[in-house]
TIZAPA-137028 format. One record per residue: residue number from 1; residue in one letter; x, z, y negated of N, C-alpha, C, CB in turn. Coordinates in steps of 0.05 Angstrom, whole numbers. Glycine has a CB too. Example, Ala and Ser with C-alpha at 12.3 -4.5 7.8 and 13.67 -1.06 7.14 Angstrom:
<nodes>
(1, 'A', (264, 156, 114), (246, 156, 90), (264, 156, 66), (226, 181, 89)) (2, 'S', (257, 142, 45), (273, 143, 21), (258, 157, -1), (282, 114, 12)) 
</nodes>
This chain:
<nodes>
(1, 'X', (104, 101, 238), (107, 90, 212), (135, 77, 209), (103, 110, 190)) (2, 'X', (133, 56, 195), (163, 41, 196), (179, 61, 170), (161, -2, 185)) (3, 'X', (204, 53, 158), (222, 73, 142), (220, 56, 122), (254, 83, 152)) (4, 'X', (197, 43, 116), (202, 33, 84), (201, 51, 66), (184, 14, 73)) (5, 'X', (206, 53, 43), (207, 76, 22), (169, 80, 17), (229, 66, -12)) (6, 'X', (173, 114, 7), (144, 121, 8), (152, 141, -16), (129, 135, 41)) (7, 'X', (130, 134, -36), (122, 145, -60), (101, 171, -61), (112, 122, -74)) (8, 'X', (110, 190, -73), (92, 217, -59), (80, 224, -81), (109, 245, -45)) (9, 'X', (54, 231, -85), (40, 243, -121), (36, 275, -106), (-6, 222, -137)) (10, 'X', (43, 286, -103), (29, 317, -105), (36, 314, -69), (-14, 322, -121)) (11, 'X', (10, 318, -58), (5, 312, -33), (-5, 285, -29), (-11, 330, -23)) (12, 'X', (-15, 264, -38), (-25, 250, -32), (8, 230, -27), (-51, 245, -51)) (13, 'X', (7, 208, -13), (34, 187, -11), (27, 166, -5), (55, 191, 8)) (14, 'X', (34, 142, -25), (35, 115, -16), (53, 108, -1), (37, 100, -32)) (15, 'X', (42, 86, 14), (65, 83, 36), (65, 48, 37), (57, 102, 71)) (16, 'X', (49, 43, 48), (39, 7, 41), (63, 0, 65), (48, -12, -3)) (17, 'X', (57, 8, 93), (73, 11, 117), (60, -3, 143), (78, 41, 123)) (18, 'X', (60, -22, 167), (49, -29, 185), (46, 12, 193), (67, -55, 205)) (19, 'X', (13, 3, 208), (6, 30, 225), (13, 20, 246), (-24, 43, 228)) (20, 'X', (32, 25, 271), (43, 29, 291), (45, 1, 304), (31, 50, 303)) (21, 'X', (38, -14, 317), (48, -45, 324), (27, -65, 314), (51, -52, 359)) (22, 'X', (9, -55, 308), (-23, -61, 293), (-15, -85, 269), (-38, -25, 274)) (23, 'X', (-35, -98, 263), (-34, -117, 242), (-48, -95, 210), (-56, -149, 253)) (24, 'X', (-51, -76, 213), (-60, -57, 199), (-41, -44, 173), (-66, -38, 220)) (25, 'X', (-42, -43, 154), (-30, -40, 128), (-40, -16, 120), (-34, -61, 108)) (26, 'X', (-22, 9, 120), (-27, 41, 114), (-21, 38, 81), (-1, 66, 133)) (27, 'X', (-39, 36, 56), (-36, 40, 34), (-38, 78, 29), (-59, 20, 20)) (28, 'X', (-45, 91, 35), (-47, 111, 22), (-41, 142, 51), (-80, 107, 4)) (29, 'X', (-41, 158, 54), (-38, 174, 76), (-32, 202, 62), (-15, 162, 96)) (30, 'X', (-41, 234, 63), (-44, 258, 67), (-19, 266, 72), (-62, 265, 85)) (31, 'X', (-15, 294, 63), (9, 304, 67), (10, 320, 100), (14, 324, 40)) (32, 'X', (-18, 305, 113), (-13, 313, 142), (-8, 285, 158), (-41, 331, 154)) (33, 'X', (-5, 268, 149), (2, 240, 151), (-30, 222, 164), (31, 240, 174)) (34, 'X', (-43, 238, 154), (-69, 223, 167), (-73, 200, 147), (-99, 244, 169)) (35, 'X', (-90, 178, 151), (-89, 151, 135), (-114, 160, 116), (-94, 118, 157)) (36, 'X', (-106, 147, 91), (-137, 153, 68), (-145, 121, 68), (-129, 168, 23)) (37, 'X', (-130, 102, 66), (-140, 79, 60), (-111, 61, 63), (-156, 80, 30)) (38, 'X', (-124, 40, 74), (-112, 22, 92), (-135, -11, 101), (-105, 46, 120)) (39, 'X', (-107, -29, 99), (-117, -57, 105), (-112, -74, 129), (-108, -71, 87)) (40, 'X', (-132, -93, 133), (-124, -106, 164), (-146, -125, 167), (-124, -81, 194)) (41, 'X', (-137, -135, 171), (-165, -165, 184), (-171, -165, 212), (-153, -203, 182)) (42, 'X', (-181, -135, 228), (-192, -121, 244), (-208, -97, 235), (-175, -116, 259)) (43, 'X', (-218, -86, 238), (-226, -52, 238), (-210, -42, 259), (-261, -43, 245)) (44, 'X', (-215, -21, 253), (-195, -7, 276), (-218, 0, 286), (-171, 17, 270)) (45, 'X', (-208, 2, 326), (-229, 9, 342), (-239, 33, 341), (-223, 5, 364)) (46, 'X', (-264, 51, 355), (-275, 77, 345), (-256, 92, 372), (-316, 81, 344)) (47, 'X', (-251, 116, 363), (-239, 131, 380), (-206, 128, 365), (-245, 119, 413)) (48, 'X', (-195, 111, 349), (-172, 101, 345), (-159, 136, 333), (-173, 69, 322)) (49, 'X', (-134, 145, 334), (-134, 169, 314), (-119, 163, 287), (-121, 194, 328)) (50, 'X', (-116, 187, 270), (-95, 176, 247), (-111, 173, 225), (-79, 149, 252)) (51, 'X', (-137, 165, 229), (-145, 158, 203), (-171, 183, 192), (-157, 123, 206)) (52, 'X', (-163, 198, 172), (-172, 219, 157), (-204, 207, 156), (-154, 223, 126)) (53, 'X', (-221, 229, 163), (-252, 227, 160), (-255, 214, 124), (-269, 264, 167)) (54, 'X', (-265, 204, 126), (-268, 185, 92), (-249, 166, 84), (-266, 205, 64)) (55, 'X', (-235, 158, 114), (-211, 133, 109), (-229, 124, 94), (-197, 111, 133)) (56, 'X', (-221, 97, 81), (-237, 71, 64), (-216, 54, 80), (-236, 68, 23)) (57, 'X', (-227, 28, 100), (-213, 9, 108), (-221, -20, 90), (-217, 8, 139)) (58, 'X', (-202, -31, 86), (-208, -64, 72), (-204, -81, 91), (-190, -75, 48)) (59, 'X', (-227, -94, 99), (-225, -115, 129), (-226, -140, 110), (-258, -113, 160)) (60, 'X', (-193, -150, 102), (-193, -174, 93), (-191, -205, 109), (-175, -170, 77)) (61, 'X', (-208, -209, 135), (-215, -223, 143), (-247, -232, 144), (-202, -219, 160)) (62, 'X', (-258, -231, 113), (-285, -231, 125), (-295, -257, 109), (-303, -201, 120)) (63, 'X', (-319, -265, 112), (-324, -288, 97), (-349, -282, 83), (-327, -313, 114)) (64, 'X', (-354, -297, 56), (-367, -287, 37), (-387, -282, 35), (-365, -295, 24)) (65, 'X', (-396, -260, 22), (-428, -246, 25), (-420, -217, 37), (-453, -266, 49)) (66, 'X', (-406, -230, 52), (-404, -204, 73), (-382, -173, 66), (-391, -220, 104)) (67, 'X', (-390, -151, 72), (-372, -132, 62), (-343, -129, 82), (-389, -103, 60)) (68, 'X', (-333, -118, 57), (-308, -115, 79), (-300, -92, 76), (-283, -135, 77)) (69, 'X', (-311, -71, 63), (-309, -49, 63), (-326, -33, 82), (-311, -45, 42)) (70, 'X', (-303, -11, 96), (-316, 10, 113), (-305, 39, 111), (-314, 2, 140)) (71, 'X', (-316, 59, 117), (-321, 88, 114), (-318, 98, 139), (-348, 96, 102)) (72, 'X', (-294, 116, 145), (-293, 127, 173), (-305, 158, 172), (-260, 126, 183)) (73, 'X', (-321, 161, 188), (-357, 169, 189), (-345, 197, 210), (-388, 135, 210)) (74, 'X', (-322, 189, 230), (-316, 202, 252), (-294, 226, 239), (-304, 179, 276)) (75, 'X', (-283, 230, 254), (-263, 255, 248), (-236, 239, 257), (-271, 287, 268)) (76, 'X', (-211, 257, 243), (-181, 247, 249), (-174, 236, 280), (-160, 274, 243)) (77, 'X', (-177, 257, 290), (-180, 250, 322), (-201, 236, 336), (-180, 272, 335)) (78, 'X', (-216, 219, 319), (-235, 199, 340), (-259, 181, 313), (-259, 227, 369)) (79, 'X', (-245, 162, 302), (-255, 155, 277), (-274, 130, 300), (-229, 145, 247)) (80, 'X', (-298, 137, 276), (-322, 118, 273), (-329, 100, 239), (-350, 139, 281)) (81, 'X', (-309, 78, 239), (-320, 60, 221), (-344, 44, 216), (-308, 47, 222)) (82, 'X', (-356, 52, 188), (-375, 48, 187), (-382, 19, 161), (-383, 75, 186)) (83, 'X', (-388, 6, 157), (-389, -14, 136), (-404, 0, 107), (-407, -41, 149)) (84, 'X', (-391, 2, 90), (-394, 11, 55), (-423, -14, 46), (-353, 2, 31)) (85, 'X', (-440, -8, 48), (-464, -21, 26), (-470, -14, 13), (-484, -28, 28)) (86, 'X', (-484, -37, -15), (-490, -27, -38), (-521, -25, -36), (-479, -43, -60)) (87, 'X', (-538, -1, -53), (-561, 4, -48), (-573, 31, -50), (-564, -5, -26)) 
</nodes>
């Protein structure tokens, strides 16, 4: 995580920080530093770690119609993103 300032509610902490050399934007992260929700115009690959089972990623590279919301399905140590539909 880079040393920009990070805002803490209880346990939960905003951070709004690049995740590690990644084009990836850490908005929110656990008081075990695992990621809750976070942005990037990629998904992060499956197996990737860091990101808390029920991350919410925002894949703001997408074009319209299409979701850009996803649900990490996997566990901290080996996340499986999954795409959020309505239905």
């Amino acid at each position: 995580m880079s040393t920009r300032e990070k805002v803490r509610f209880g346990k939960v902490m905003l951070t709004g920080v690049k995740h590690g050399t990644s084009d990836k934007l850490v908005l929110l992260e656990d008081d075990q530093g695992d990621i809750l929700l976070a942005t990037g115009t990629v998904i992060p690959a499956d197996i990737s770690d860091g990101y808390a089972k029920g991350c919410l990623f925002i894949d703001t590279n997408v074009g319209t119609g299409v979701t850009g919301l996803y649900c990490n399905k996997g566990t901290k140590d080996s996340c499986v993103f999954t795409a959020v539909t309505q239905g």
